[in-house]
Every structure is written in C-alpha cells, then in structure tokens.
C-alpha positions as a Python dict, from the first residue, in 0.01 Angstrom:
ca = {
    (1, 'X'): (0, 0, 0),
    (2, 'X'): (104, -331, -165),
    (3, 'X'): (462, -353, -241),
    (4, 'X'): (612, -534, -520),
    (5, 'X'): (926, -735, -402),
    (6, 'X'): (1203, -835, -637),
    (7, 'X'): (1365, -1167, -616),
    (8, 'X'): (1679, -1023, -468),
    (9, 'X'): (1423, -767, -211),
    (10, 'X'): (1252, -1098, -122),
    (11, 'X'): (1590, -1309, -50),
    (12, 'X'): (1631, -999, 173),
    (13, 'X'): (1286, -1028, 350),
    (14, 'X'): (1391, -1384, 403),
    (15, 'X'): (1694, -1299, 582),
    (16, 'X'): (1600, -981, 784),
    (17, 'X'): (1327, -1197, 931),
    (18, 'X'): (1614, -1490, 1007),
    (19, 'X'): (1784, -1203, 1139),
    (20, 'X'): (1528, -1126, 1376),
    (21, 'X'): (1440, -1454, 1507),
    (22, 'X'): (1253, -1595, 1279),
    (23, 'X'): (1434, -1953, 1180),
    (24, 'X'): (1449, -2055, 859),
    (25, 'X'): (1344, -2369, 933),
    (26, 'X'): (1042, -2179, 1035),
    (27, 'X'): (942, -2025, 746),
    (28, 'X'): (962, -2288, 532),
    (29, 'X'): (713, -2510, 746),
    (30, 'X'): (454, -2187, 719),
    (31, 'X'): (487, -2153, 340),
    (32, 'X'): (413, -2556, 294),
    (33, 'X'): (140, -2516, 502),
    (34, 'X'): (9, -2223, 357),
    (35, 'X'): (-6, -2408, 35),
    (36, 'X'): (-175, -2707, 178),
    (37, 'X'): (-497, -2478, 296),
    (38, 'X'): (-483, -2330, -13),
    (39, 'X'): (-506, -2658, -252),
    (40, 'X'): (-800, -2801, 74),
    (41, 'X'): (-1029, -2506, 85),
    (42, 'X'): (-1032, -2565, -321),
    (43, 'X'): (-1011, -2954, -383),
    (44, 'X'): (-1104, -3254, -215),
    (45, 'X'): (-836, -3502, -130),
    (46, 'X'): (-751, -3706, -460),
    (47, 'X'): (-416, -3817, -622),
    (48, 'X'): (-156, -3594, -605),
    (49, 'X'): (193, -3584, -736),
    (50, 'X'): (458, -3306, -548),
    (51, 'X'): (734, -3222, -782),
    (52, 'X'): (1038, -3111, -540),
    (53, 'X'): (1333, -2903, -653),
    (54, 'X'): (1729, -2872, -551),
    (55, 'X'): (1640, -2551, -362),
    (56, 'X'): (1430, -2368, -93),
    (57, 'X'): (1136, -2436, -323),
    (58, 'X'): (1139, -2797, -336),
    (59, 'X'): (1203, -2786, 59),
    (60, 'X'): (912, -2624, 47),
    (61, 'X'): (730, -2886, -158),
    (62, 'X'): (856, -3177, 77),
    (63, 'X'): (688, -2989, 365),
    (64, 'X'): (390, -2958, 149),
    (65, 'X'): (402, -3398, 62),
    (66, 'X'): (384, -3421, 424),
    (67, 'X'): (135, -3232, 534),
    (68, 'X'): (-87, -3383, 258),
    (69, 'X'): (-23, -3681, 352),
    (70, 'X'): (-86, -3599, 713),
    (71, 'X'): (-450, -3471, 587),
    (72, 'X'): (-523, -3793, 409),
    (73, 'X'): (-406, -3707, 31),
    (74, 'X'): (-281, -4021, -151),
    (75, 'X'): (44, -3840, -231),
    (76, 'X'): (376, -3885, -419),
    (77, 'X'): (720, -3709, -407),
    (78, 'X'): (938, -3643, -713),
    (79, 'X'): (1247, -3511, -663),
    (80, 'X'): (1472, -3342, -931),
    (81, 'X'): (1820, -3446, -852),
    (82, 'X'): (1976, -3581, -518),
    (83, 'X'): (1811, -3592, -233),
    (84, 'X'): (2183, -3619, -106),
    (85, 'X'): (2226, -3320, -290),
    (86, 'X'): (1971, -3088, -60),
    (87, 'X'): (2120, -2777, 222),
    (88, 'X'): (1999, -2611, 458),
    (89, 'X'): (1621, -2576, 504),
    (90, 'X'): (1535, -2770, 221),
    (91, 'X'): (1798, -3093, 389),
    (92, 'X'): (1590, -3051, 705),
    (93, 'X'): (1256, -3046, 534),
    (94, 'X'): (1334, -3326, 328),
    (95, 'X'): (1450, -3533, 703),
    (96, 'X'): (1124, -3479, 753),
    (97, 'X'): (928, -3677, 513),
    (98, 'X'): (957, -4057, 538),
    (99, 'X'): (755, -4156, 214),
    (100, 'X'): (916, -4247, -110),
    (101, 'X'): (1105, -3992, -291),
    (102, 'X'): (1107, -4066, -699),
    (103, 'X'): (1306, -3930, -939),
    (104, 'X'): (1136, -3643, -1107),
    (105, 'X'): (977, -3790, -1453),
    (106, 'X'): (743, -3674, -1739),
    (107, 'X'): (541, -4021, -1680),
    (108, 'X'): (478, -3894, -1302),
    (109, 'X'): (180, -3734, -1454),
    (110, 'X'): (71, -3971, -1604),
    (111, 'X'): (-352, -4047, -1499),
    (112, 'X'): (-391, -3657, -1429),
    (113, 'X'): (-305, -3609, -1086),
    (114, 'X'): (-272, -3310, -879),
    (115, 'X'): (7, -3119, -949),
    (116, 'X'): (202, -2909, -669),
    (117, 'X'): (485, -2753, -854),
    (118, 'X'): (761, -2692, -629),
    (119, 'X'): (1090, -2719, -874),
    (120, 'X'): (1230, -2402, -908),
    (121, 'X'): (1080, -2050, -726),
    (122, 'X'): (1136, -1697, -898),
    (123, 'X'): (1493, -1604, -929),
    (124, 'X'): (1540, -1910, -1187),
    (125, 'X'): (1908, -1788, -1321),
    (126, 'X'): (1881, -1977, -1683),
    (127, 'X'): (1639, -2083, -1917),
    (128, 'X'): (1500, -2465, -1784),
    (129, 'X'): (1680, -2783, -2037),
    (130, 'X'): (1664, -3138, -2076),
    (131, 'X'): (1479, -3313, -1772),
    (132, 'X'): (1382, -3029, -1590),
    (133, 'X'): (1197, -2859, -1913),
    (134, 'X'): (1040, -3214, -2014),
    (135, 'X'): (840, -3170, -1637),
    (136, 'X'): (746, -2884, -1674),
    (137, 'X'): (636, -2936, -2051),
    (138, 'X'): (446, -3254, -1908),
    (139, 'X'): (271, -3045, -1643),
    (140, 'X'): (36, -2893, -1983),
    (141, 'X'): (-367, -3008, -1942),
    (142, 'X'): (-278, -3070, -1563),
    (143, 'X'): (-416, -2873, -1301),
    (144, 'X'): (-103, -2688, -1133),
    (145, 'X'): (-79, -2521, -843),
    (146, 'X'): (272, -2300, -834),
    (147, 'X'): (435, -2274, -549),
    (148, 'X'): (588, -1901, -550),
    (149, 'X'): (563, -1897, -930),
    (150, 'X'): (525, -2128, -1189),
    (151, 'X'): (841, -2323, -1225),
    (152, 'X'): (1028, -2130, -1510),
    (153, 'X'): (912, -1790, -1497),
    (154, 'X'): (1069, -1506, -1365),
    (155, 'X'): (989, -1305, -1094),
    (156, 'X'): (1139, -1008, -1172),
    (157, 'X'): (1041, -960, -1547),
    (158, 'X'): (734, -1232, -1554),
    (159, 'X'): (943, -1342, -1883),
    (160, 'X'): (935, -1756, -1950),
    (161, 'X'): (1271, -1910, -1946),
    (162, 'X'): (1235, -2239, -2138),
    (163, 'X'): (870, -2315, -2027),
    (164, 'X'): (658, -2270, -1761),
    (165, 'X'): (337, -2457, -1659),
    (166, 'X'): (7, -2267, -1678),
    (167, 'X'): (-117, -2246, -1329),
    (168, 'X'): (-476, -2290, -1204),
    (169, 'X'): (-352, -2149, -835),
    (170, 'X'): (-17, -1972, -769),
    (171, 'X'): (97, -1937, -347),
    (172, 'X'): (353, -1708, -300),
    (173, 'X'): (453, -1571, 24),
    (174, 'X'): (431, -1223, 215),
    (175, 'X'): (468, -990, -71),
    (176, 'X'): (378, -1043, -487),
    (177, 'X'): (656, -998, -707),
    (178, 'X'): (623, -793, -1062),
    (179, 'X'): (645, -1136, -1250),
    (180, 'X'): (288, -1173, -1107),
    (181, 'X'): (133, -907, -1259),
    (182, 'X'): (366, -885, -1568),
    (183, 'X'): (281, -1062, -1858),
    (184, 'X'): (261, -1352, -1960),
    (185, 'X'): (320, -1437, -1542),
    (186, 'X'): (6, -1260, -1457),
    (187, 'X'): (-155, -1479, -1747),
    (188, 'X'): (50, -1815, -1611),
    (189, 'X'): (-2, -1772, -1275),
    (190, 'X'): (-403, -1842, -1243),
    (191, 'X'): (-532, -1728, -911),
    (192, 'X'): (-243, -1550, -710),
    (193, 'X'): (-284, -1630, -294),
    (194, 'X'): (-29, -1415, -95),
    (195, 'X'): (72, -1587, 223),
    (196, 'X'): (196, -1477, 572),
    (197, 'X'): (420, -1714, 650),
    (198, 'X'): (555, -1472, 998),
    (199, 'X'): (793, -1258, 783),
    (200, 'X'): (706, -905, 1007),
    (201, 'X'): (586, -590, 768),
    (202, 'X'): (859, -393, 930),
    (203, 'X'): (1160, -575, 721),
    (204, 'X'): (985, -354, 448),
    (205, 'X'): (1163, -37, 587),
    (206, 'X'): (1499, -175, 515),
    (207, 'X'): (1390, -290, 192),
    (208, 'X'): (1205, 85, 82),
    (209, 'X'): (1082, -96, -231),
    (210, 'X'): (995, 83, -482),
    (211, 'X'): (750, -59, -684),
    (212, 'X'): (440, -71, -565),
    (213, 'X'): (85, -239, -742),
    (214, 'X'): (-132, 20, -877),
    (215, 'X'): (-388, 147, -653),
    (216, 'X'): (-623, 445, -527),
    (217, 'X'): (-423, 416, -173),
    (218, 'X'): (-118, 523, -354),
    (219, 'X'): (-297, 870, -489),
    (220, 'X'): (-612, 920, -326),
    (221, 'X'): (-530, 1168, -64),
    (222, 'X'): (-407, 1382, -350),
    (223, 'X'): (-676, 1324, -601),
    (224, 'X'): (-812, 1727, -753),
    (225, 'X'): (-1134, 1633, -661),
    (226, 'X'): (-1325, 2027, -695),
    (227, 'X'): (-1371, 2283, -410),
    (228, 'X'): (-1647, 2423, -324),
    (229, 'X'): (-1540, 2792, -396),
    (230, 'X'): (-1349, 2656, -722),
    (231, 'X'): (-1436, 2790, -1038),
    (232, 'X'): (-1351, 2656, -1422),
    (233, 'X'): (-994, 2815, -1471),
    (234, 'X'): (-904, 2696, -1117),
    (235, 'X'): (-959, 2354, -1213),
    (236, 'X'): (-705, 2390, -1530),
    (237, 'X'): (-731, 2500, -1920),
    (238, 'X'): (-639, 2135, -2087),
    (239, 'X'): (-508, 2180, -2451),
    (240, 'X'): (-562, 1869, -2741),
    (241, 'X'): (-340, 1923, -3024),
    (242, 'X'): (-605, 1804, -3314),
    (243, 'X'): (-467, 1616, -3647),
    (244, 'X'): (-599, 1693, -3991),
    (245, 'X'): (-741, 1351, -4067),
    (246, 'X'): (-751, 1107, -3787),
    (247, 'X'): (-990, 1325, -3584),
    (248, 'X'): (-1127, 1106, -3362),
    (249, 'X'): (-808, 1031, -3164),
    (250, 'X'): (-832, 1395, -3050),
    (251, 'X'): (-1150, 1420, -2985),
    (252, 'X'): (-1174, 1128, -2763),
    (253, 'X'): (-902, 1249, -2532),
    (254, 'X'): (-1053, 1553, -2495),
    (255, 'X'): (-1356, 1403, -2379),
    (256, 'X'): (-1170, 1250, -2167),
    (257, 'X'): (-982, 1502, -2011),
    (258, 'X'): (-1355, 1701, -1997),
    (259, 'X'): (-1447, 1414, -1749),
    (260, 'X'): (-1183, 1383, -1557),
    (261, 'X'): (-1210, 1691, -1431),
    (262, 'X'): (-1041, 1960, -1658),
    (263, 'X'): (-1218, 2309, -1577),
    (264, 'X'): (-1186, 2418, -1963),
    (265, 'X'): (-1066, 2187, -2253),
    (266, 'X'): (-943, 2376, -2548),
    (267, 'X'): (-894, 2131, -2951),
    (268, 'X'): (-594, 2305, -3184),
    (269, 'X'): (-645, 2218, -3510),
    (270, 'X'): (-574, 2269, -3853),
    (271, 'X'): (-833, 2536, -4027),
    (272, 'X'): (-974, 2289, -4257),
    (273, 'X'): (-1096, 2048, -3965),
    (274, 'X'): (-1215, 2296, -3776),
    (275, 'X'): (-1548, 2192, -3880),
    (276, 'X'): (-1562, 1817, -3782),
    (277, 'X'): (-1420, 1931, -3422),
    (278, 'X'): (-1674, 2215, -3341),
    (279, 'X'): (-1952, 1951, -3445),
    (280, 'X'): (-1810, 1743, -3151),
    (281, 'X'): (-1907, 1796, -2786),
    (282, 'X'): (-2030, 2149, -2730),
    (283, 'X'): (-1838, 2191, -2367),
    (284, 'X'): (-1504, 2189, -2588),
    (285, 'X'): (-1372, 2456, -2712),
    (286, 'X'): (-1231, 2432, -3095),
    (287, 'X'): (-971, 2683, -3191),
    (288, 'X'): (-747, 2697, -3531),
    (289, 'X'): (-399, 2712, -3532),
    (290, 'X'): (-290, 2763, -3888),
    (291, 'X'): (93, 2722, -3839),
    (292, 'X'): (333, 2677, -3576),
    (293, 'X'): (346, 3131, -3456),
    (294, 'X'): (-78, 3030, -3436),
    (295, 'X'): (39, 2733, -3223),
    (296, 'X'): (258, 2924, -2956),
    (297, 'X'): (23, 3225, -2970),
    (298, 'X'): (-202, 2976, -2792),
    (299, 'X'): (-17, 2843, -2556),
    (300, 'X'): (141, 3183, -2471),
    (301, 'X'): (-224, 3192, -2240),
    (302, 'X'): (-45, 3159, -1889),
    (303, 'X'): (-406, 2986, -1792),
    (304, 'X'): (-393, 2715, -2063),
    (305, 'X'): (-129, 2475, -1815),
    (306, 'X'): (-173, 2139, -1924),
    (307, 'X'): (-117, 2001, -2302),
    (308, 'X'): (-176, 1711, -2481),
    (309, 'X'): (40, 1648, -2801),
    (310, 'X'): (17, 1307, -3048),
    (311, 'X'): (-326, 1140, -3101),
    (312, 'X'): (-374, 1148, -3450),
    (313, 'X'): (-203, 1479, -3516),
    (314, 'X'): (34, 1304, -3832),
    (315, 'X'): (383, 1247, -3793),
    (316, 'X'): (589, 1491, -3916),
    (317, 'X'): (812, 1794, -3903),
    (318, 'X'): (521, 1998, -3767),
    (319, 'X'): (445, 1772, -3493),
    (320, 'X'): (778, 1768, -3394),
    (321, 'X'): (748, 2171, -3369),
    (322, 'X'): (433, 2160, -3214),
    (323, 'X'): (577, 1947, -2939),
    (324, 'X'): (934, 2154, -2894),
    (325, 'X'): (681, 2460, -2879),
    (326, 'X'): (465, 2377, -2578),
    (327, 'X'): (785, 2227, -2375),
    (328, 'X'): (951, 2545, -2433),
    (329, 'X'): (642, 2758, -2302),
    (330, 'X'): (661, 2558, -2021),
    (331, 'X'): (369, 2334, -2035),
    (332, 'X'): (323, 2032, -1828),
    (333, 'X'): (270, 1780, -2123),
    (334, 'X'): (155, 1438, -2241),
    (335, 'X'): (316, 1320, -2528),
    (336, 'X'): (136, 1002, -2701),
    (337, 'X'): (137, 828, -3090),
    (338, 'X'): (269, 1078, -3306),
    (339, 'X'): (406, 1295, -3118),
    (340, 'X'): (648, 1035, -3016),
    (341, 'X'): (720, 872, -3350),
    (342, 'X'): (813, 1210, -3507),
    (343, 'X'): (1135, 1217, -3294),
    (344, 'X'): (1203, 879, -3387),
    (345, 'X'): (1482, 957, -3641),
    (346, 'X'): (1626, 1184, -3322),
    (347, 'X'): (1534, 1061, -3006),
    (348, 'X'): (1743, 1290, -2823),
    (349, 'X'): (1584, 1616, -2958),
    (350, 'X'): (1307, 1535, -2764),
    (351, 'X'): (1435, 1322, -2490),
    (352, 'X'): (1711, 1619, -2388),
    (353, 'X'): (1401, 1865, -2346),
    (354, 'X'): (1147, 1723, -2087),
    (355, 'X'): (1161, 1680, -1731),
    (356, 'X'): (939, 1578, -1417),
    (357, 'X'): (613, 1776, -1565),
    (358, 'X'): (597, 1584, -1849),
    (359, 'X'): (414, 1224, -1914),
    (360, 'X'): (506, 988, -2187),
    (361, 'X'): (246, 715, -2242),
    (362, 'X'): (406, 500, -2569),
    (363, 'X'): (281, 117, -2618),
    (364, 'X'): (553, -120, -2683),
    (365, 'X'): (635, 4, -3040),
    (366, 'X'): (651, 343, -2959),
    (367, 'X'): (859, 318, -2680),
    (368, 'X'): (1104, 85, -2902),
    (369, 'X'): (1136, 376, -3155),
    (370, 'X'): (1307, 663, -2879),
    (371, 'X'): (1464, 391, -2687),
    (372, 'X'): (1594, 187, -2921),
    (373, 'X'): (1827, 20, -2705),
    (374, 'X'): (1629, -25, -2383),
    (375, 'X'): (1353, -195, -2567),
    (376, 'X'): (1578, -513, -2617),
    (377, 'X'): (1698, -455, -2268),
    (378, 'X'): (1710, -760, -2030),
    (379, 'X'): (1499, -712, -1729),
    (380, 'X'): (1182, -712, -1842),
    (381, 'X'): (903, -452, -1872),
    (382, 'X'): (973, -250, -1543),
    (383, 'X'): (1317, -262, -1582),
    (384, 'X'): (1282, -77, -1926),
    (385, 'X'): (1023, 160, -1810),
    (386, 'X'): (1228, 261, -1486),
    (387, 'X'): (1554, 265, -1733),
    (388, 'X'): (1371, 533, -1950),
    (389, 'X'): (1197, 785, -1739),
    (390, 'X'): (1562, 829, -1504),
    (391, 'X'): (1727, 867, -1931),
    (392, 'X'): (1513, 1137, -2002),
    (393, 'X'): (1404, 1273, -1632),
    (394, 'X'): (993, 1275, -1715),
    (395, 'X'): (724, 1003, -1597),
    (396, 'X'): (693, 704, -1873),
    (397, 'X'): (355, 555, -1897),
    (398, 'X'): (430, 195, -2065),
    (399, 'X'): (51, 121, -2181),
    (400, 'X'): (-43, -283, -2215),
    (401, 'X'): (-236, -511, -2023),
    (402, 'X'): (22, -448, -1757),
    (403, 'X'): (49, -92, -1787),
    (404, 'X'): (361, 27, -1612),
    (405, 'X'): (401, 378, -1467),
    (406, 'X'): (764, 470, -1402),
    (407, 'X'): (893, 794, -1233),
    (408, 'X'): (1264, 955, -1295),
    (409, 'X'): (1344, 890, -884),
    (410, 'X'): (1315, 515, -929),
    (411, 'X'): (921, 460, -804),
    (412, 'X'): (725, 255, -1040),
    (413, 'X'): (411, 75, -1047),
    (414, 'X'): (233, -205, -1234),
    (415, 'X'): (-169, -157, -1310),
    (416, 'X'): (-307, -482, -1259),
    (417, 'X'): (-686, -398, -1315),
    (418, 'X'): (-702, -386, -1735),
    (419, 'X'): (-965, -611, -1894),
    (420, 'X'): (-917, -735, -2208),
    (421, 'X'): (-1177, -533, -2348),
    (422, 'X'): (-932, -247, -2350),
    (423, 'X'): (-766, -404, -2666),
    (424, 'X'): (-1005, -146, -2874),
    (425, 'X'): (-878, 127, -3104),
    (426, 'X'): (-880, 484, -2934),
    (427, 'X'): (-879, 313, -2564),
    (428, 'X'): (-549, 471, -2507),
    (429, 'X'): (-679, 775, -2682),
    (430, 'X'): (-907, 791, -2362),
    (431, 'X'): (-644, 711, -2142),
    (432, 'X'): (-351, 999, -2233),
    (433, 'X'): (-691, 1236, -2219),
    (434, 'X'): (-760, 1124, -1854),
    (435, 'X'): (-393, 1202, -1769),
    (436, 'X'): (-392, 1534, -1921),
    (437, 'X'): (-755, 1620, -1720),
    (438, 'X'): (-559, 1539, -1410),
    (439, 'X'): (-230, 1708, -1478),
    (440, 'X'): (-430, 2023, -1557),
    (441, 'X'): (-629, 2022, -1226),
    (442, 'X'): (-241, 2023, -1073),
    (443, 'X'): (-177, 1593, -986),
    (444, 'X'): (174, 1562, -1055),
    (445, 'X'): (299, 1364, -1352),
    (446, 'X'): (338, 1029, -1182),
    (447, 'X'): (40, 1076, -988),
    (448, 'X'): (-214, 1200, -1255),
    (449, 'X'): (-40, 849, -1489),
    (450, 'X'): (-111, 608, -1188),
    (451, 'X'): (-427, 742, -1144),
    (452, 'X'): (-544, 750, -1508),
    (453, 'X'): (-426, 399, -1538),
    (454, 'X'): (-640, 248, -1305),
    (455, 'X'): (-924, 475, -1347),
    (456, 'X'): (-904, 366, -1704),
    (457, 'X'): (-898, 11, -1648),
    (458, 'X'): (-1217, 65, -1362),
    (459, 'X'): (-1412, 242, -1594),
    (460, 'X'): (-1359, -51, -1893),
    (461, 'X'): (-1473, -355, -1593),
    (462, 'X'): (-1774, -103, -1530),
    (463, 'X'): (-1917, -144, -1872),
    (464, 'X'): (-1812, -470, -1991),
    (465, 'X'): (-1818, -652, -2251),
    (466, 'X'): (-1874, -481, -2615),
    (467, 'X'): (-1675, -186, -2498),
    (468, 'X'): (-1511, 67, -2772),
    (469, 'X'): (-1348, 367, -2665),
    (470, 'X'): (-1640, 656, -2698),
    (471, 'X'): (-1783, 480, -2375),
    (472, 'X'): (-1454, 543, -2149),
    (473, 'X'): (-1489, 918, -2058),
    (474, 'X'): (-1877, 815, -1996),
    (475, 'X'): (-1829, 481, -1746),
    (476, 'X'): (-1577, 755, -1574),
    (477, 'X'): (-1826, 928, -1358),
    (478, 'X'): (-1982, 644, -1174),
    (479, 'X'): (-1637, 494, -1067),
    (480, 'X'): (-1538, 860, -968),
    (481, 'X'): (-1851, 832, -724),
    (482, 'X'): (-1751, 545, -557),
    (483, 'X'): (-1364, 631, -582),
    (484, 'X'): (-1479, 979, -366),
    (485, 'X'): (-1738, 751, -156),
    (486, 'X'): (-1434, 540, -62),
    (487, 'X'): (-1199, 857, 48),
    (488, 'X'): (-1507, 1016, 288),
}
C-alpha cells in the first residue's frame, strides 16, 4: 500500500526515526544524496545554481552543493537569509560546505543554469513575498528540480502560496504527500522520485495514516469478481433512474454498471422515453415509472439492491422524491448531477438521510452546492472531501483529475491514474455507473468508489487519445483481464 503522509505525519516520521537511532544529521546527508543521483542518472554535469533555504530544506540543498561539487558539477550556493541564521541539521550541513555562499537573487539564474530548488519544503506556513517570491518567479523557463516540493506549494492541499516553480523532477523522501498528487502540485511537480533516505517502514504504525494513493492493492482481495456456481440475481439487480430528456447520461451508466459486473441492470423512466431507452442495449432492462407510487413499487423488489439516482434525470421536486424514496427502501445508492443539485436549496434533507451504503460522486460545483461552507474550506481538496463524508456519514466521491474518495471513519484516497482525456461529457456518467455495478455485486461503498475510480481512469489510458464516454464501459473488459491476471 502507498501511504500518503501529511506535513505534520512526515515531521513525525522524521522524529520517530531520530527516536530510534537514526540522527538527524543522518538523514539529511541521505536526502542530498538522493537528490544528487537523481539530477546524474538524468543530466550531465553542467552549471548549476543550488538555491538554499532558512530550514531543513536548504540544509538539505547545502548537502546537495557539496556533493555536486564533489562529482565535478561547476556549482553555486544561494542562500536566502543568514547563514548565521541556520539550526540544527541545516547549521551542521551548512559547516560542511566550504564554497561560496551568495545571497539568494533573481539574477542567479541568469544564463539558464541548473536549478536545485531547496528554499522552502512542504509545510510552507504563508504565502511566499518580496525576495523569496521574486526566486521563485525567476526560476520560470528554468529547468527545476524540487527538492521535497516545489518551493511554495503545499503539501497538504497541493494549493500554491504566492508562486511556485514548475518542476521538471521533484525528490521527496520516504513517503509522497497529497500535495503530489493534488492539483495543481501533481501538475507542478514534473516527475515525482520517492527516496529512502533510512527512515524504517515501521514508524508507519505509529503514524496509521490514513490516506492512502489509489490502487488495486487497496481493494483487490475484495473485488466481486463471479463464482462459478453464481447466477444473474446473485451478482445484484442495479437500478438507473432515467431522465426525460438528457437520455444519454442514463444510459451510459447503465452500460456501465452492465460491465462492471451487475448480474441484471434495470432503466426507470418516464413513459414517454421509454422508447429511446428500450432502443438502447438489449441486455438492459427498460421499465416505466409514471410517478413517484410507480417509483417505490419498483424498488419494493427486495432483489433490485443497488440504485443509481441523478444522471440526467432533471432537477426538480421529483428527483428529490425519487431519491428520499430509494434511501427509505433501503437501497445502497449513488447519488450523482441532479440528484444532488435538487437538494441544493436544503442540503440537510438529504444529507440527514444517508449513511455508510450510500456513494456521493459530485465534481467541484456540485459538491459546493450541499456543502456550501466546506467548499471554501481551507485545507485543500482532501480536507473537504474527508470534512463531508464524516457531516453526512456516507462515502464522497470528489470527481477531477485528482479524484478523491473519502470514507465517514476518516480513510481517504487520491486517484492518481486520470488522463486528460477524461475531460469528455458523460465520462463521469460512466464512472457513477461503474460504482453502482460494484455496489450491486456487494463491494462496500468506499471500496466499489476506489475501485471505480481507478478502473475508470485504466480503462481511459487503454484507449487513448480521441476518447468520448460510449467507449468507457467497452475499454473495461480488457483492464478487468489483466486486473484478475494480476490477483491469480
């Protein structure tokens, strides 16, 4: 499993390994010299410049000056603020060197160097000012390489505080953070190298973090994948609520749940579009619910388990019905689009009604309209998403190009595989339909979301380029056979 450390877990990581004999001093000479094989097995020696910090991370980058040096780069050390000024680790490191140490300068860069950016590592507690921000805004058209994270970004939220350089290589030590995979970091950071630097895996079970990078190790043990002595209703009766005019959102995450494994997938819709749906897939079934009683009627069927309530089904008082009526017959449900916005003028009508069965898979507007106030929230993307699902007890799928999955206990994940071809109406459609395929074959909530995630994102890098969202549910099958090759 690959853990996602916060700043503050990773200040701990630091210190349990102190703790258990592991000196400081110690570290800090692995992490420079992690970065230097990093920046030789890519470039040959050529001018470099090594922009130093007042902390840990520009003890780091004096480590990394001398080393360089040591390997025959023509090399020069910036320094922002007092050397004087320098504790601890960083003090020692910077005993070390016995070069010139410049004050830190926008014209540094001049000629194009090499830049190792070693100002200021993750837990950056303001936004970056005067000469601090000038070096970093200097560092644009150079190529970067970030030691821990670009200088100016977050590690926590991935959020840019002032500016931040965009990196061609990012070294970071012993676990990721979120800010790596959380946009724009992910976008900043270039290529992301994670470094042992002798920090032992077993600080982790002091830590217990909780947020892990989305992956089949997290689910795969538990993946529905069919018996031989199962039959159709044993592998779950999916239902699609089906709008009146926007059919195609329905349709496409019913095909969807039809290949990911739903035994039986079941379209409500209005009598009047019956038509357009029953001239769909034939494996689907197409019923008409004329009113809300036709609506419960259906789901009174103890064998129809799994709903899915909001793509293109119209926003409105009888969406809003439609979804009280299947959490009341309690259905495990996925609530996307519409089914969310309806309860936007009364967020708590729905949010006071779910629990751990249910999945809620809004993009960033959506989510902003029944949690008004976590949307502006501080933090940063996982922060919000874990802040919702323990509000309203179910799982909250936070769709974008780094998807979130968040569970009402605290665990959360980031999904780090999207391409960008996924920016494609109906994609998430496809997505909220591979969740409710899962769910219905019995994953739990947070599983069946992690899962559908990823599988969504390995299915768009299977096709490519000139993706739309009808060729989802058919890429599916051939990453399911290596996904099950993998777990024999």
């Amino acid at each position: 499993m690959d853990e996602l450390l916060s700043v503050a877990e990773m200040y701990r990581a630091d210190a349990l390994a102190m703790a258990g004999g592991v000196p400081g001093p110690v570290l800090m000479e692995a992490a420079g010299a992690a970065v230097v094989r990093a920046v030789c097995e890519r470039w040959a020696p050529h001018p470099t410049v090594v922009l130093c910090g007042p902390g840990n991370n520009g003890g780091d980058g004096f480590v990394i000056a001398r080393l360089l040096l040591e390997a025959g780069w023509p090399v020069r050390l910036a320094l922002l603020g007092s050397r004087s000024a320098l504790r601890g680790d960083a003090a020692l490191a910077a005993g070390r060197w016995t070069g010139p140490v410049e004050a830190a300068d926008p014209w540094l860069l001049e000629g194009n160097p090499l830049v190792i950016d070693a100002l200021f590592g993750a837990g950056l507690a303001r936004p970056l000012d005067g000469m601090a921000k000038e070096v970093v805004e200097a560092m644009a058209g150079r190529t970067v390489v970030a030691v821990d994270v670009p200088s100016g970004l977050h590690g926590d939220s991935g959020q840019v505080m002032g500016a931040a350089p965009q990196a061609a290589l990012t070294v970071t030590f012993f676990r990721r953070k979120p800010g790596h995979l959380l946009l724009p970091g992910r976008a900043l950071c270039g290529e992301v190298v994670v470094a042992d630097i002798g920090i032992p895996d077993s600080v982790l079970d002091a830590i217990a973090p909780q947020a892990l990078v989305n992956g089949p190790d997290l689910w795969r043990r538990r993946y529905p994948w069919p018996r031989l002595d199962a039959h159709k209703y044993a592998r779950g009766h999916a239902v699609v609520l089906g709008g009146a005019r926007m059919t195609g959102a329905a349709r496409l995450s019913a095909r969807g749940a039809l290949r990911a494994g739903a035994g039986l997938v079941t379209v409500a819709c209005p009598p009047d579009s019956m038509p357009i749906y029953a001239a769909g897939s034939p494996s689907l079934i197409v019923t008409d619910v004329a009113d809300g009683a036709a609506f419960e009627a259906l789901l009174a069927d103890f064998r129809k388990n799994a709903v899915l309530l909001g793509p293109g089904a119209g926003i409105g008082a009888d969406t809003r019905g439609h979804v009280l009526a299947a959490l009341g017959a309690g259905k495990a449900c996925v609530l996307d689009a519409d089914a969310l916005t309806s309860f936007a003028d009364s967020p708590a009508d729905l949010l006071g009604r779910l629990n751990e069965r249910c999945l809620l898979t809004p993009h960033e507007g959506e989510f902003a309209r029944i949690f008004p106030d976590l949307a502006a929230a501080e933090g940063g993307k996982l922060t919000r998403a874990r802040a919702a699902a323990a509000r309203c007890g179910a799982v909250v799928l936070l769709k974008g190009a780094d998807t979130v999955v968040a569970a009402p206990d605290g665990r959360s994940v980031v999904n780090a595989n999207a391409p960008a071809d996924l920016a494609t109406a109906g994609s998430g459609d496809v997505l909220a339909g591979f969740a409710l395929g899962l769910i219905a074959q019995g994953m739990d909530a947070f599983d069946a979301a992690c899962a559908a995630a990823w599988l969504h994102g390995e299915a768009a890098n299977a096709f490519g380029p000139g993706l739309i969202a009808e060729d989802l549910p058919d890429a599916l099958p051939g990453v399911l056979k290596r996904l099950k090759a993998g777990a024999r």
